[in-house]
N, C-alpha and C positions, 0 to 999 in steps of 0.2 A: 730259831723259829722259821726265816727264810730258807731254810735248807733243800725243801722242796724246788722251790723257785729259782734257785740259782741252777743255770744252764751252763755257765762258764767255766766254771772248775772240771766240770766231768768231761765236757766235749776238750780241752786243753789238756788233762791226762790221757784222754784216749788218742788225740793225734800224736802228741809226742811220744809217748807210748808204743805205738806203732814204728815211731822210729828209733826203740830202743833207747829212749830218754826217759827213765822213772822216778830220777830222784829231783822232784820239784816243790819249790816250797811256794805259796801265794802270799801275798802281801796284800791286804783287803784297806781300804781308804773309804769306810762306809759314812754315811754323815753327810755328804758336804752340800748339799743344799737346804739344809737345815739351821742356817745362816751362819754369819762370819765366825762367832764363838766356837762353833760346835767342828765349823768345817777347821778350822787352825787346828782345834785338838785334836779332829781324827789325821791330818797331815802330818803331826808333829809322831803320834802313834805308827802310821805306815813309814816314815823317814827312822824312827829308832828300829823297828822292826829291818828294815831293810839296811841298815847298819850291821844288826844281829846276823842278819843273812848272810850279809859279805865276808864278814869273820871267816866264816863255814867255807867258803870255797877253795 
């Protein structure tokens, strides 16, 4: 539903892009001020995720 809103994904494909960098994956850490509980799950969610990532390289 944010998808409009988010500036960051498109402007960071389009510069690395330009420098013939296209294969990028995001790792999104949404949550975290949504206090302690919420913020550890989505850390814990971004750290396996980027686990997953590392595999790939």
């Amino acid at each position: 539903p944010a998808a409009p809103y988010d500036l960051q994904e498109p402007f960071l494909k389009l510069a690395f892009g330009f420098m013939g960098i296209t294969d990028i994956t995001f790792v999104h850490a949404d949550g975290l001020n949504f206090g302690d509980e919420q913020r550890d799950k989505s850390l814990a969610e971004a750290e396996s995720a980027l686990q997953e990532a590392v595999k790939t390289w």
